[in-house]
C-alpha positions as CSV (number, residue, x, y, z in Angstrom):
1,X,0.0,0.0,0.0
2,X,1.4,3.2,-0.8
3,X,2.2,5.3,2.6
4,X,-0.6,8.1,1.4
5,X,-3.2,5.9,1.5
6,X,-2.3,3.9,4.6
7,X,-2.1,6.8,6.2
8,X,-5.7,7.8,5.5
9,X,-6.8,4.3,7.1
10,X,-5.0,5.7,10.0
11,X,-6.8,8.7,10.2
12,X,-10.3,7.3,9.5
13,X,-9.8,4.8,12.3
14,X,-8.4,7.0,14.7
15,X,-11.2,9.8,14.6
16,X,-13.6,6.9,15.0
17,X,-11.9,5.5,17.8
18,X,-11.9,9.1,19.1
19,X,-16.0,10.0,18.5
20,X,-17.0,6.5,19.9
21,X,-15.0,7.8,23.5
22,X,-16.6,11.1,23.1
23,X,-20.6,9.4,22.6
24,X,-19.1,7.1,25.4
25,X,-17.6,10.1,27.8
26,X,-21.4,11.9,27.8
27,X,-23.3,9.3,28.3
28,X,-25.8,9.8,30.9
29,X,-25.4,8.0,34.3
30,X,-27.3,6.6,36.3
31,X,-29.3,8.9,39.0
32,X,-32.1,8.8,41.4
33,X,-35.1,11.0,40.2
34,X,-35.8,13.7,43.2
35,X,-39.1,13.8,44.9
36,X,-39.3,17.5,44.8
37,X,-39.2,17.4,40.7
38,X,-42.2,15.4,40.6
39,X,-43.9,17.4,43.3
40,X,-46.7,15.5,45.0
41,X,-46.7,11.8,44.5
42,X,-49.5,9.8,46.7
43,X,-49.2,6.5,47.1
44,X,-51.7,3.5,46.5
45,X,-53.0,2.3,49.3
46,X,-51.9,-0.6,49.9
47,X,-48.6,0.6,49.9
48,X,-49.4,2.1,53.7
49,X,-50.1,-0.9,55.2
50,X,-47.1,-1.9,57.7
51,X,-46.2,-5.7,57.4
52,X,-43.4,-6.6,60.3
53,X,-41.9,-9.5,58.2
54,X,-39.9,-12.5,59.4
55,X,-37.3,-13.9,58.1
56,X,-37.7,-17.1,56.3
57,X,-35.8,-20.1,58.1
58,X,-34.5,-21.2,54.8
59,X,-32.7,-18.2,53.6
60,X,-29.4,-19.5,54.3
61,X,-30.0,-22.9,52.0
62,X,-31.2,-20.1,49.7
63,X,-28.2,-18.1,50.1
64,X,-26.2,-21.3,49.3
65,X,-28.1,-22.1,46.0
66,X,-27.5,-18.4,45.1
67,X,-23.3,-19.0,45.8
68,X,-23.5,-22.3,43.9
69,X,-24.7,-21.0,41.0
70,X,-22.3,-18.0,40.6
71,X,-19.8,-20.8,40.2
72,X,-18.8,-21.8,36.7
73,X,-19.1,-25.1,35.4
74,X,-16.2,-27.4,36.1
């Protein structure tokens, strides 16, 4: 290839390279949404109720099966 147009490749490549970190660099990230932006927000009602909860006794054999299957396949 002659040095002119290899060159050009260069070029080409390198300004995408360089516009796909720019649309990378402003990408929006992630953010909570304020309450005071949405002004007032009621909530359904049977979002009110207060449930005291109890833990499940087999949380930690589900905690297991959760560790287990994070693990790759040997």
């Amino acid at each position: 290839m002659k040095l002119e147009v290899t060159r050009a490749l260069f070029l080409v490549g390198a300004l995408g390279v360089a516009s796909l970190a720019v649309a990378a660099w402003h990408e929006p990230s992630p953010s909570v949404v304020s309450v005071n932006g949405l002004g007032y927000c009621p909530l359904p009602p049977n979002a009110r109720l207060k449930v005291n909860v109890q833990p499940d006794q087999n949380l930690l054999l589900f905690m297991f099966g959760l560790s287990q299957g994070l693990r790759g396949q040997e």
